[in-house]
Residue frames relative to the residue before (quaternion, step in Angstrom):
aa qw qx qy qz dx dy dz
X 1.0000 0.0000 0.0000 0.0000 0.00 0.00 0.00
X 0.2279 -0.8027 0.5476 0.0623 3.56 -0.83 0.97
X 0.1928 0.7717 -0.5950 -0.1151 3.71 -0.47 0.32
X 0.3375 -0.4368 0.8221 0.1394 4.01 -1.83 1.02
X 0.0196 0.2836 -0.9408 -0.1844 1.99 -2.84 0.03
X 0.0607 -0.7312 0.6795 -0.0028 3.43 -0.97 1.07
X 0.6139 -0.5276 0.5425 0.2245 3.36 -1.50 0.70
X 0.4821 -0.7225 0.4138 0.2727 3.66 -0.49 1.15
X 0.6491 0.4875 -0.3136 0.4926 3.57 1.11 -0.64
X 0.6865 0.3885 -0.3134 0.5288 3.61 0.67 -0.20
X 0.6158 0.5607 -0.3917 0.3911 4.10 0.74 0.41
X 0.4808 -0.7678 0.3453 0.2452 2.98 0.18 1.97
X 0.5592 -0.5703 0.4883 0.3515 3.86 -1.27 -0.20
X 0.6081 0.3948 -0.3892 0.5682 3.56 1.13 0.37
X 0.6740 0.4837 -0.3664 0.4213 3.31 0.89 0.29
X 0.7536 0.3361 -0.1864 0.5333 3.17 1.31 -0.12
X 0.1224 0.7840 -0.2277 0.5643 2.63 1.75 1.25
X 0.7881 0.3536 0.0947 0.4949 2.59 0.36 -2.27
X 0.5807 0.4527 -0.4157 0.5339 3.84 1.24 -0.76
X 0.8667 0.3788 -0.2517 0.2050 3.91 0.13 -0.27
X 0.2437 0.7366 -0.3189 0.5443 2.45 2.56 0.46
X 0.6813 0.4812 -0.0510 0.5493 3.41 0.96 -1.69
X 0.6951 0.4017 -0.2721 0.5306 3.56 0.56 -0.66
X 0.8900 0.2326 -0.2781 0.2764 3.63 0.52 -0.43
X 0.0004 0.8860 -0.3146 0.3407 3.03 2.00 1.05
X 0.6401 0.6584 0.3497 0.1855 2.25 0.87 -1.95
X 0.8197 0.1400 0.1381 0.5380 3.10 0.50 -2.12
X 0.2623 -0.6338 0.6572 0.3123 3.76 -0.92 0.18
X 0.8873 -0.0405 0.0560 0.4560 3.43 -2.08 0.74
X 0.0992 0.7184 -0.6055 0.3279 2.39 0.21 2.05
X 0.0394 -0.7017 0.6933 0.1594 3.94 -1.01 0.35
X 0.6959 -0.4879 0.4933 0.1853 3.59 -1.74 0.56
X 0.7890 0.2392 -0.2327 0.5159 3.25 1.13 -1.14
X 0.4757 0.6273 -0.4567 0.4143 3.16 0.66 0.00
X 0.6708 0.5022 -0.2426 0.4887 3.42 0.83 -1.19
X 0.6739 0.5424 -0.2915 0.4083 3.38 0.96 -0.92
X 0.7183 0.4256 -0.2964 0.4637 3.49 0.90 -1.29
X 0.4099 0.5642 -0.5217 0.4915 3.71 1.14 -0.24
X 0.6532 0.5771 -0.4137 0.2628 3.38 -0.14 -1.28
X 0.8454 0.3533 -0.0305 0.3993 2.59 0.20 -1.71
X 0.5496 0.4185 -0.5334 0.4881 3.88 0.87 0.98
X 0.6388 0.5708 -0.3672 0.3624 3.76 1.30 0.66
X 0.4251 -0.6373 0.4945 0.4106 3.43 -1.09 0.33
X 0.7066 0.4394 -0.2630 0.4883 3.82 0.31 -1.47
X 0.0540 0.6280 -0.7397 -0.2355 2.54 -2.19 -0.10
X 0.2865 -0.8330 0.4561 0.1267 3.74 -0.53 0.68
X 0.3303 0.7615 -0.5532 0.0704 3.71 0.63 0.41
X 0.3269 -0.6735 0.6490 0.1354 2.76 -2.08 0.19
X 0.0140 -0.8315 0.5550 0.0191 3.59 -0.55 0.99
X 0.1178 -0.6439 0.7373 0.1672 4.03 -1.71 0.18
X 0.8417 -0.1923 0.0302 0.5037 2.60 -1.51 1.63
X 0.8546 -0.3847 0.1543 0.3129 3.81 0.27 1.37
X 0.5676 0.4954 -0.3674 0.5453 3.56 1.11 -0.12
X 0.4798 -0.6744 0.5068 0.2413 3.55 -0.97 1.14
X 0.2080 -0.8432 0.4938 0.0421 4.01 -0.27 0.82
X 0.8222 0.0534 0.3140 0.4717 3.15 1.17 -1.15
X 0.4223 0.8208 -0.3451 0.1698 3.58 -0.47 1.26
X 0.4953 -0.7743 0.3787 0.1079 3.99 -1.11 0.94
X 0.1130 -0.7054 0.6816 0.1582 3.60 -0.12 0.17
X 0.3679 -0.6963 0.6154 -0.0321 3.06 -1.31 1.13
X 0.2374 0.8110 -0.5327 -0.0468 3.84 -0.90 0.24
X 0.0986 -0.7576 0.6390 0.0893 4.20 -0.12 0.57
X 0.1251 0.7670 -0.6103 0.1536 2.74 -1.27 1.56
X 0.3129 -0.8222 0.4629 0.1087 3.57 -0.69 1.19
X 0.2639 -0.7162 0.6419 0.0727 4.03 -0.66 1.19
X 0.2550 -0.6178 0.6225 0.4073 3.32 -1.55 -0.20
X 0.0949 0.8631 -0.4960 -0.0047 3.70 -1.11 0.07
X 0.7878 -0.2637 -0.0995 0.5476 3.13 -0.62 1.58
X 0.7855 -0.5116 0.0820 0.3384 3.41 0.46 1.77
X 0.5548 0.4528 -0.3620 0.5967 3.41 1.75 0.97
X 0.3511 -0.7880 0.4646 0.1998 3.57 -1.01 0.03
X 0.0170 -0.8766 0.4790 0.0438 3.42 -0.56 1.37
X 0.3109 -0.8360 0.4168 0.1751 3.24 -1.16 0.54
X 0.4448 -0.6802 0.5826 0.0064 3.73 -1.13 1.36
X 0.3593 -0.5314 0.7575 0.1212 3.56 -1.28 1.59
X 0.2985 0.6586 -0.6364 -0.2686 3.05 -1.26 -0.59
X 0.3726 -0.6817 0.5678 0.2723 3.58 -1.46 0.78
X 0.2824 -0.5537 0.7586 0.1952 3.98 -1.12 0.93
X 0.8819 0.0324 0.1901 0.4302 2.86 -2.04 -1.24
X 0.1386 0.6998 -0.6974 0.0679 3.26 -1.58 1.53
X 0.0279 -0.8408 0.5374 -0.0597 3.64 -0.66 0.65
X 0.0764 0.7214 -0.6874 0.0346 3.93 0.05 0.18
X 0.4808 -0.6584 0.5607 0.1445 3.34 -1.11 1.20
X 0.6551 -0.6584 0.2436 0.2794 3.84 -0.55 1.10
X 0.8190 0.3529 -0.2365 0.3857 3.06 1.23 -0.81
X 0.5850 0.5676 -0.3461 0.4646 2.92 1.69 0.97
X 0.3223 0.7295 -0.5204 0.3052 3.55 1.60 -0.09
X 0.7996 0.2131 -0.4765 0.2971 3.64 -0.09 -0.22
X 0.2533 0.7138 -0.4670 0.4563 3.63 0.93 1.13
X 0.1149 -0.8260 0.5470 0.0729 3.97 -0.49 1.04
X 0.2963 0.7496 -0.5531 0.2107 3.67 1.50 -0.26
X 0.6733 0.5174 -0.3823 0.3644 3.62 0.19 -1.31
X 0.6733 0.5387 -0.0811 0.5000 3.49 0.44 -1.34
X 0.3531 0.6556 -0.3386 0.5753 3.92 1.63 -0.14
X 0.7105 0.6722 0.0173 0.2075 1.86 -0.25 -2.33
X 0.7477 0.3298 -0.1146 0.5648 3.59 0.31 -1.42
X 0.6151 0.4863 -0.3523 0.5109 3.81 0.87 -0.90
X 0.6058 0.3802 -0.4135 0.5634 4.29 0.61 -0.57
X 0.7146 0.3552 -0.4598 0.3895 3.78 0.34 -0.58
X 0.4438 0.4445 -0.6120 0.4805 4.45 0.79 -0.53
X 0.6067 0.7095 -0.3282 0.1444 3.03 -0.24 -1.51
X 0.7160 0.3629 -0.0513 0.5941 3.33 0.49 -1.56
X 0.7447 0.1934 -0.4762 0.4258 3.84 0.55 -0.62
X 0.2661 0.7600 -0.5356 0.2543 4.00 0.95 -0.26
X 0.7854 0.5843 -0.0476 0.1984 3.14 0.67 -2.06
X 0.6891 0.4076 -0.2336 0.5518 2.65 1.93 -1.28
X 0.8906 0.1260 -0.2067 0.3849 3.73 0.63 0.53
X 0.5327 -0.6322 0.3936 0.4020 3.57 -0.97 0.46
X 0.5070 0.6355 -0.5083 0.2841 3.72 1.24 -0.37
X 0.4514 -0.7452 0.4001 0.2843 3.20 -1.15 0.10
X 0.3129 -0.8350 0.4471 -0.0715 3.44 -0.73 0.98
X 0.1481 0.8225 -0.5250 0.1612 3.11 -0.63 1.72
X 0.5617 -0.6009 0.4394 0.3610 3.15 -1.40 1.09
X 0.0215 -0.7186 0.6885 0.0951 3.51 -1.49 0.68
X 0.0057 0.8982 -0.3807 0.2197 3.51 -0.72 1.68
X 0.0389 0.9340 -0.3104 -0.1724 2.91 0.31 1.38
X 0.4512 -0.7268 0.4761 0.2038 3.72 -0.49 0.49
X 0.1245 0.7413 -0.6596 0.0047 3.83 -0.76 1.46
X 0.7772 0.1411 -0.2377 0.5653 3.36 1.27 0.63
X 0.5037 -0.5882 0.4674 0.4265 3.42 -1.27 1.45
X 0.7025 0.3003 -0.5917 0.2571 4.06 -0.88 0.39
X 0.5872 0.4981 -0.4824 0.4176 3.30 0.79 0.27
X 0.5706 0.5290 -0.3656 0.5108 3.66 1.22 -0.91
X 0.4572 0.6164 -0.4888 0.4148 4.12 0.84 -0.44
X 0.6928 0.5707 -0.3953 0.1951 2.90 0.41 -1.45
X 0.6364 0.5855 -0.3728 0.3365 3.70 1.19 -0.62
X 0.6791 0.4759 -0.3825 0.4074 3.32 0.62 -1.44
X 0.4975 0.8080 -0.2157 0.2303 3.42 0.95 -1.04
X 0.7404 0.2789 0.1410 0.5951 2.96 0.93 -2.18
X 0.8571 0.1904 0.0989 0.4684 3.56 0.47 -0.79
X 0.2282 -0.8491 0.4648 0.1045 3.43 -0.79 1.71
X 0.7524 0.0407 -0.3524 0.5551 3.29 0.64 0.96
X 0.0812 0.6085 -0.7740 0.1553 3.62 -1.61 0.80
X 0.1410 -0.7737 0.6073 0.1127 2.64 -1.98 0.25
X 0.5381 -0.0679 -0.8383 -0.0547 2.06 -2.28 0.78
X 0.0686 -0.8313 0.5294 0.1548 3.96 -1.48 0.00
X 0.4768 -0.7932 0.1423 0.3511 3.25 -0.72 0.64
X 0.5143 0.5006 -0.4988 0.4859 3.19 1.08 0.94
X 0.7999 -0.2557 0.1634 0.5177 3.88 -1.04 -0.55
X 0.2340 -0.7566 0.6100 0.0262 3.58 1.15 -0.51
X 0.6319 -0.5023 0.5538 0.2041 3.31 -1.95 0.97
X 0.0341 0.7151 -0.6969 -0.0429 4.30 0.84 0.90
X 0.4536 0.6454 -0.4929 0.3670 4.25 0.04 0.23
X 0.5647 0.4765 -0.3410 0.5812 3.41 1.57 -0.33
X 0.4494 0.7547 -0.3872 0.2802 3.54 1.15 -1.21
X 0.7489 0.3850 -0.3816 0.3811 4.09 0.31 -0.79
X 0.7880 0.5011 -0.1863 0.3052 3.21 1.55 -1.56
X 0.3645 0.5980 -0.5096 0.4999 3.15 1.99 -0.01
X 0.6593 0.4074 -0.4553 0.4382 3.90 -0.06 -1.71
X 0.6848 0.4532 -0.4405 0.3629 4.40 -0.15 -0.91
X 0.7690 0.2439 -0.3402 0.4832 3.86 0.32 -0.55
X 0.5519 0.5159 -0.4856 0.4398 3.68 0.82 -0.24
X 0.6091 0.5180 -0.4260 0.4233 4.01 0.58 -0.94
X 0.5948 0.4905 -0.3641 0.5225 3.92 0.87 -1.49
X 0.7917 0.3374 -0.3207 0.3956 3.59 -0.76 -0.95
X 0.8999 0.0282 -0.0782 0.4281 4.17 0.57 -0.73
X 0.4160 -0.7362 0.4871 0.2185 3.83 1.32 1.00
X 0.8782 -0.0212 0.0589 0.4741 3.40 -1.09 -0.78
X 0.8012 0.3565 -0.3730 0.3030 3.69 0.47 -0.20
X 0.2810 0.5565 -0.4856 0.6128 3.41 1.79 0.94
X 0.0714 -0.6505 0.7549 0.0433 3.04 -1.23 1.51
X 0.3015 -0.7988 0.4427 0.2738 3.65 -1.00 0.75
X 0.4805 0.7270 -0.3555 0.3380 3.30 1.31 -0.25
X 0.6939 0.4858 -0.0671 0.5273 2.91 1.46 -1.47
X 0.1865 -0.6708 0.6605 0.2810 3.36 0.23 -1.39
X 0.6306 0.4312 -0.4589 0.4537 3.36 0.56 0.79
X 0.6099 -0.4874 0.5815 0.2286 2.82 -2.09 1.51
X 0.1147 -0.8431 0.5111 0.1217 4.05 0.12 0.17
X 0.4486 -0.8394 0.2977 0.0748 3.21 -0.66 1.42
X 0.2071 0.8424 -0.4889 -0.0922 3.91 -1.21 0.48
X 0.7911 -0.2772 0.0364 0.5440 3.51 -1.02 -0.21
X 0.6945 0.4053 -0.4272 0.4134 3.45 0.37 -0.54
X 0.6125 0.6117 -0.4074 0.2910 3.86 0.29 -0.21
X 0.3508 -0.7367 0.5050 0.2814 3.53 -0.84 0.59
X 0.0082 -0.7789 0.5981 0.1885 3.64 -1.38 0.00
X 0.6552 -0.3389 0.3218 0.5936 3.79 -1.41 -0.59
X 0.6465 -0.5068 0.4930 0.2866 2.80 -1.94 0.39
X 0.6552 -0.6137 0.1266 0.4219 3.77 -0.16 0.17
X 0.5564 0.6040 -0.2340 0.5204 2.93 1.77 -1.22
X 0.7788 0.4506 -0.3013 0.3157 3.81 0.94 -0.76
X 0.5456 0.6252 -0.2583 0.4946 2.99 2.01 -0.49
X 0.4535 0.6602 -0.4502 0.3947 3.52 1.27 -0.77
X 0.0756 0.7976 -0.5789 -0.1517 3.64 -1.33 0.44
X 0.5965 -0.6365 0.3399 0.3515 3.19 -1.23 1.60
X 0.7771 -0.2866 0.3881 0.4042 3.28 -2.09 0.37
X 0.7008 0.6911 -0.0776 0.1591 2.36 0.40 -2.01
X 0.7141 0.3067 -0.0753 0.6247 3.43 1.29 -1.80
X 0.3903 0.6839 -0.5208 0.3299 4.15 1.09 0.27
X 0.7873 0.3815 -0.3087 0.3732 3.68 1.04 -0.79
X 0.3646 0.6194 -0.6171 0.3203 3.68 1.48 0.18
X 0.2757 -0.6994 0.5086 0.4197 3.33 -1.11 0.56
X 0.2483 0.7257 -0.5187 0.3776 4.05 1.00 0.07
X 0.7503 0.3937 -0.1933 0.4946 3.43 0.29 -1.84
X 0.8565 0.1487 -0.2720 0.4126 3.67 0.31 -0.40
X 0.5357 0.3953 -0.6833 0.2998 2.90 0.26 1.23
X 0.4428 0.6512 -0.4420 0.4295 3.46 1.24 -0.02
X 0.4206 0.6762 -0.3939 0.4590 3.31 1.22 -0.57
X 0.9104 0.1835 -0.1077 0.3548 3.15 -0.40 -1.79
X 0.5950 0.5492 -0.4727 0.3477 3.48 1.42 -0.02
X 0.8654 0.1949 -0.0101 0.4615 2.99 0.44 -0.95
X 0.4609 -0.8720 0.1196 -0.1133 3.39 0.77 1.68
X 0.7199 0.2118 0.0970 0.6538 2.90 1.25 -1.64
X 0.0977 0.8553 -0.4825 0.1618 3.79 1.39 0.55
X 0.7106 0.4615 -0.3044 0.4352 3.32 0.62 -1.44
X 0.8220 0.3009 -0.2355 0.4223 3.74 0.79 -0.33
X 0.5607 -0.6666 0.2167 0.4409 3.45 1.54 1.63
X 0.0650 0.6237 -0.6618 0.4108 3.41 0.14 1.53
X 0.0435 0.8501 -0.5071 -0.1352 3.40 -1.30 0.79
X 0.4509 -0.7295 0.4662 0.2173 3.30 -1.02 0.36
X 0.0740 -0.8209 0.5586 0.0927 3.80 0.06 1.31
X 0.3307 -0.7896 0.4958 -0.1458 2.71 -1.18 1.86
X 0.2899 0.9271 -0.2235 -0.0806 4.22 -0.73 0.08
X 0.3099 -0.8654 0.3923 0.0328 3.13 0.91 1.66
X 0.3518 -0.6743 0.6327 0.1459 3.72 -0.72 0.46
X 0.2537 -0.7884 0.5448 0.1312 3.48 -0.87 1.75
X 0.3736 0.7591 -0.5267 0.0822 2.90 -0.94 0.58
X 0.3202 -0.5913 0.3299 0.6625 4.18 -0.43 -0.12
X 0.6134 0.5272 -0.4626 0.3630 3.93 0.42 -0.59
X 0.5048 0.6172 -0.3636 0.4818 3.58 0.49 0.17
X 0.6343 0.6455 -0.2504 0.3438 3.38 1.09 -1.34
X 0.3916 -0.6555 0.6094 0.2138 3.54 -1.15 0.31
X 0.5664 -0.5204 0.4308 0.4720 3.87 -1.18 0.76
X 0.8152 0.3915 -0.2509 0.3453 3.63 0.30 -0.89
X 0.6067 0.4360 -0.3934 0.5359 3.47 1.69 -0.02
X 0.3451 0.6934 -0.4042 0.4866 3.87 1.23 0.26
X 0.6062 0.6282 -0.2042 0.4430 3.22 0.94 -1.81
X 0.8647 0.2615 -0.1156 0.4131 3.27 -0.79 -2.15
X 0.5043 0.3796 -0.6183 0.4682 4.43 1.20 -0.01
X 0.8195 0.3479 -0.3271 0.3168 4.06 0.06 -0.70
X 0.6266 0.2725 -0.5290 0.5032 3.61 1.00 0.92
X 0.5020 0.6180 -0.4958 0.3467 3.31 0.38 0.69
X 0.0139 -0.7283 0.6768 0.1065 3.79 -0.59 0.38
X 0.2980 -0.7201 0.6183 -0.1020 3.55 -1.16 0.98
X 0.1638 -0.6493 0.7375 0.0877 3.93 -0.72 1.30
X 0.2546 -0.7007 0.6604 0.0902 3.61 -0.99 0.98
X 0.1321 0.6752 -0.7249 0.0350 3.98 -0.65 0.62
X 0.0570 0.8022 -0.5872 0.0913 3.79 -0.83 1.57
């Protein structure tokens, strides 16, 4: 298994190709250019490949806000997809921890992940990785609560409800396929998964949940510590 973070300018046009090949597996009502012009307002790309076949992958975007007369700064993850028979793989999810990491380093601003969630395994990814985010289903750090609604309003204007926290869906938006959206029995009793449930309702028909976890390594969970230091990472910037 191989994982990059490659610089978006340096990802050839058969490779991004291949990411919407993989991405619309996957996705309902989907369009190429859409996918494309997304692309191409990021910096990263995160993929994962075996023995050369693309498996798995992240769009990246850093973006700086003002806020209350200081400037903060926002990952944000676009398009993610990890082909099924790789979900119990953590490379991706590495992968993204070596890339906070490294921009953390290069500045004292602060830096948070902004993530939006149209399916509870991506929303996992918080409790998982990271001991505080918002929203959660208990009281949760709501102090995050304005600076989520400011970078959610910049990045999607009118289709950021603030009441809700949701990216609110229409025709032109893509979502999971049905089978991926479907959630086991099994995962109904995480309480994580149901509150994703009741927040963010209409998921299965690409609704989002806007999400925001403070980067840092003190932030980190024991088991998100873990999967950044078995991960190795080819860096192409």
């Amino acid at each position: 298994m191989k994982t990059q973070i490659i610089s978006t300018q340096k990802v050839s046009e058969q490779n991004r190709s291949e990411l919407y090949e993989l991405f619309q597996q996957f996705y309902a009502n989907t369009s190429s250019e859409r996918f494309l012009r997304d692309f191409s307002n990021k910096h990263w790309l995160i993929q994962m490949s075996d023995n050369g076949r693309l498996v798995g992958f992240s769009t990246q975007q850093l973006l700086e806000l003002p806020w209350n007369g200081t400037t903060i700064r926002f990952l944000f993850s676009g398009d993610t997809i990890v082909h099924p028979d790789y979900w119990n793989q953590s490379q991706l999810a590495g992968a993204f921890g070596h890339l906070f990491l490294r921009i953390e380093a290069q500045s004292r601003t602060p830096l948070y992940w902004f993530l939006i969630s149209k399916g509870f395994r991506t929303y996992r990814f918080l409790p998982v990785f990271f001991n505080h985010f918002y929203p959660h289903h208990s009281v949760g750090d709501a102090s995050m609560k304005p600076l989520l609604d400011t970078v959610a309003k910049f990045m999607f204007k009118a289709a950021y409800n603030k009441q809700s926290g949701i990216i609110e869906s229409d025709s032109t938006k893509d979502h999971l396929i049905s089978r991926l959206a479907e959630i086991p029995s099994a995962r109904q009793r995480n309480p994580h998964v149901q509150f994703f449930q009741r927040a963010n309702p209409s998921y299965a028909t690409g609704s989002e949940l806007a999400c925001l976890a403070p980067l840092s390594r003190s932030n980190l969970t024991r088991c998100g510590e873990r999967v950044i230091q078995h991960t190795e990472v080819a860096w192409d910037e």
